[in-house]
N, C-alpha and C positions, 0 to 999 in steps of 0.2 A: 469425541475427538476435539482435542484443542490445534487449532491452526493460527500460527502467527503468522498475518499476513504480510507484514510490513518488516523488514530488516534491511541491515546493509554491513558491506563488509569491505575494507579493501586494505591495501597492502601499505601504504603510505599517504601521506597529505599531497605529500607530489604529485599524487596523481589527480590532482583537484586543477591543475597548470597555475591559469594566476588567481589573485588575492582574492575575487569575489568567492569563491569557494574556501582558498585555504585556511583566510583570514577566522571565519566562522567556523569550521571545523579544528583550528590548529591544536585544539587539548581533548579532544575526544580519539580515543585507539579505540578502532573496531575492526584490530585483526583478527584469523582464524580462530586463535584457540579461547579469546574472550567472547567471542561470538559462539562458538561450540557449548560453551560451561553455560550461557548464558538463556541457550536457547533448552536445553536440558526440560525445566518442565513442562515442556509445549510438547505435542506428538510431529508435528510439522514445521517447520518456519521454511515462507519464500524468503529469498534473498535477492534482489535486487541492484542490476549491475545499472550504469548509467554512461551518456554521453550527450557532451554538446559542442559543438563546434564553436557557437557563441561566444563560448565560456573558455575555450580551448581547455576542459576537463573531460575527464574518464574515469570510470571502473569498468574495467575492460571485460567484453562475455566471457571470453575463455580466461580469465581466472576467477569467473564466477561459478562456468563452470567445471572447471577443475577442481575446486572446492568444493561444492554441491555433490560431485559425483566422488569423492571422498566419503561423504556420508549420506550416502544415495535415502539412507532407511527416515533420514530426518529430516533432509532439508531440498528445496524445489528453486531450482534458479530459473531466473525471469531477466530478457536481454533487455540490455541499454541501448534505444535504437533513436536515432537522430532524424525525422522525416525531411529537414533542410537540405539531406545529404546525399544526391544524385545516385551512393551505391546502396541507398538505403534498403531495399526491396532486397538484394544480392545478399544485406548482412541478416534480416530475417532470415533470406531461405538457409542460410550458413547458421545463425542461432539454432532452429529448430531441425535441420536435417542432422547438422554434423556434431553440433552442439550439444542435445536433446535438450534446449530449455523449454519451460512450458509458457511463457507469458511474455509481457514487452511493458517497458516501464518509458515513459514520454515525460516532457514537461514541457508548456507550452511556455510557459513564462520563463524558463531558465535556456530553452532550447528558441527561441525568439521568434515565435507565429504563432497567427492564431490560428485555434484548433481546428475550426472548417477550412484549413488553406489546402489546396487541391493535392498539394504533396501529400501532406498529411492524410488527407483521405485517400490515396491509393496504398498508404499503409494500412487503414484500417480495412479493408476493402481486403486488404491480401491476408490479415489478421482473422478476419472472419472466415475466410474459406480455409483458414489453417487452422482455425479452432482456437486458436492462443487470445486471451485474455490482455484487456492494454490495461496499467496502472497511467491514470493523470494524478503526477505528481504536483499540486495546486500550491507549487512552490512563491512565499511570496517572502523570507526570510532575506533573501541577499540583496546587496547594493544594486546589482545589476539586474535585477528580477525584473518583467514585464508584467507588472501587477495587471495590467487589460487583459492579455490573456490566460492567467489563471481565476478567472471568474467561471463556477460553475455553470450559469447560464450558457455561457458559450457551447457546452457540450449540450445542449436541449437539438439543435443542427443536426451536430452530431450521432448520436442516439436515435435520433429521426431519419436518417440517412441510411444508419449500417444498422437495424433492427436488431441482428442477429449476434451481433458483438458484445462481448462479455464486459463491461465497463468498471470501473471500478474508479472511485473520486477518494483520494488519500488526503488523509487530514480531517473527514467529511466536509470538505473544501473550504475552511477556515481560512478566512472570517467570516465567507459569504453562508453557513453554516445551513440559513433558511434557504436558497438556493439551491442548495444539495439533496435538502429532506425534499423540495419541489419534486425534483427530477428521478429521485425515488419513489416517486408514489405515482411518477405519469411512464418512465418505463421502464417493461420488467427485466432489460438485462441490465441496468445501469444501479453499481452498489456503492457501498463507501467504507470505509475501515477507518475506522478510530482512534487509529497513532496520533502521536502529537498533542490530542486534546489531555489526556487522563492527567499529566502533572498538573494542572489548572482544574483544579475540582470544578467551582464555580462555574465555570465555561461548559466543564464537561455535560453538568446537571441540568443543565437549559438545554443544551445541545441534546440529551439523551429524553428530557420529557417533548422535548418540540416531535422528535421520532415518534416517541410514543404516543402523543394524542392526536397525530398526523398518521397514526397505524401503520409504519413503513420497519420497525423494531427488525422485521426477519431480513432488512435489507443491509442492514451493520455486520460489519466484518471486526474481529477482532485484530488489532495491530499495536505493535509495542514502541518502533519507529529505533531501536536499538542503532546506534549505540546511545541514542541520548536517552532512553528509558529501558530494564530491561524487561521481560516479557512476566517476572514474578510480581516487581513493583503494578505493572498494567493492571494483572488481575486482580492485586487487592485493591486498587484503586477502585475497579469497578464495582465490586461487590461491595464498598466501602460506600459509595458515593451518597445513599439514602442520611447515610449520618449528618449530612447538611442541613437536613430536615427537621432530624429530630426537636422537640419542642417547639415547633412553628407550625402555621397555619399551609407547609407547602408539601404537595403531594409527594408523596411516596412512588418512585420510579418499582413496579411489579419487579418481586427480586427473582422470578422464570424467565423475566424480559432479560433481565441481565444474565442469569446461567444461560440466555441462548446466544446471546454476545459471545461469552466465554466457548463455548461446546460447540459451537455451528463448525457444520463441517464444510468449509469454504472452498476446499480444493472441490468438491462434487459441483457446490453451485457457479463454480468457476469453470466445469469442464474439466479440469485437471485430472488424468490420472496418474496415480502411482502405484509404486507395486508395497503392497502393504508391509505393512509395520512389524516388527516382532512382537510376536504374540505374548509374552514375558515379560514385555513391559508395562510398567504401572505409571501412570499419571497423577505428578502432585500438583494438586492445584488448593490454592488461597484461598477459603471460603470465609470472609470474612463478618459475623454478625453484627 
């Protein structure tokens, strides 16, 4: 099974409110049906809605999932939840009761606290008893970003706290890269998905041996981070990536370590269920030598 973990989708730039968002997104469309065609050779992709009060931005649950539940057979929505936000607990239990989404997507740096801040942990806290999966988005691309708190370390607290919470570090928390592979290898619910890196070969390849001779490989999630890469480019990329090597003295990333990047079936080690796939469909995937 291939599972893209990382997407996004929304209706308009307007829903970004002001500059700090629109400004960086204003030439990228990731409406429905470029997001649909796009996600085609994956068997799954989450999609991820988003808010920050901060930011005065949105992509709102319910047309995340409305969308989602459109093409229930493909795609798995994950709420935009705000821990700042006093109804914040009320829009969980509305994500996942009335909603059916399966996860929750944070940013601590674009959503402005840091991630041990006690709000915040009584989301996680109500995440765990609900089963649902948090994405830390280790956003540090916008003017307004709080680069202090998207440092991976900051979740080591966290993680030690809520044992039982399915983690997940997007970006593999780029730039703090070795921080991430850290807290992969000290606990077992805290993962990372690999959006964002793969158009930076170079990055990718240090980022993916540091994994690998730190033995944390089955902890990478596959992600494409759509609209700005789509999920086909991803996979050649990955399966590409040893071509850096050739004629040099630098190791060779195990190309099993990467078909398991590709093929990890993420929604199980995330807890996620869904109701399965048609049986009829074929899976094209980039196998690049």
């Amino acid at each position: 099974m291939i599972v893209d973990c990382h997407t996004h989708v929304w209706e308009s730039n307007t829903r970004f409110g002001g500059d700090a968002l629109a400004t960086l997104d204003a030439a990228m469309q990731a409406d429905a049906s470029r997001h649909i065609e796009a996600v085609d050779p994956v068997d799954r992709a989450i999609v991820l809605a988003f808010k920050s009060r901060y930011l005065d931005a949105e992509i709102p649950n319910r047309f995340v999932a409305e969308y989602v539940q459109r093409h229930a057979d493909k795609l798995v929505g994950f709420a935009g939840i705000d821990p700042t936000e006093p109804s914040c607990l009320d829009e969980l239990a509305q994500a996942q009761d009335e909603l059916r989404l399966k996860g929750v997507t944070i940013s601590p740096a674009l959503q402005d606290f840091h991630p041990a801040d006690t709000r915040a942990c009584a989301l996680y806290e109500a995440c765990a008893q609900r089963g649902l999966p948090v994405v830390f988005q280790q956003n540090h691309r916008h003017a307004a970003a709080k680069m202090e708190f998207a440092r991976p370390l900051l979740l080591d607290e966290v993680a030690a706290q809520h044992p039982e919470l399915k983690i997940v570090v997007a970006h593999m928390g780029f730039p703090w890269v070795q921080e991430t592979i850290a807290l992969l290898g000290k606990h077992r619910n805290v993962f990372a998905d690999v959006s964002g890196l793969l158009p930076r070969r170079w990055l990718t390849y240090n980022a993916l041996m540091w994994a690998y001779e730190c033995g944390v490989m089955e902890k990478l999630l596959f992600g494409s981070d759509f609209p700005y890469r789509s999920p086909a480019a991803c996979i050649e990329a990955l399966y590409s990536i040893n071509q850096l090597s050739q004629g040099t003295n630098l190791m060779a990333i195990p190309r099993e370590q990467l078909r398991g990047i590709v093929e990890r079936d993420s929604l199980s080690l995330l807890g996620i269920e869904v109701r399965p796939a048609p049986r009829e469909r074929v899976t094209a995937v980039v196998d690049v030598e």
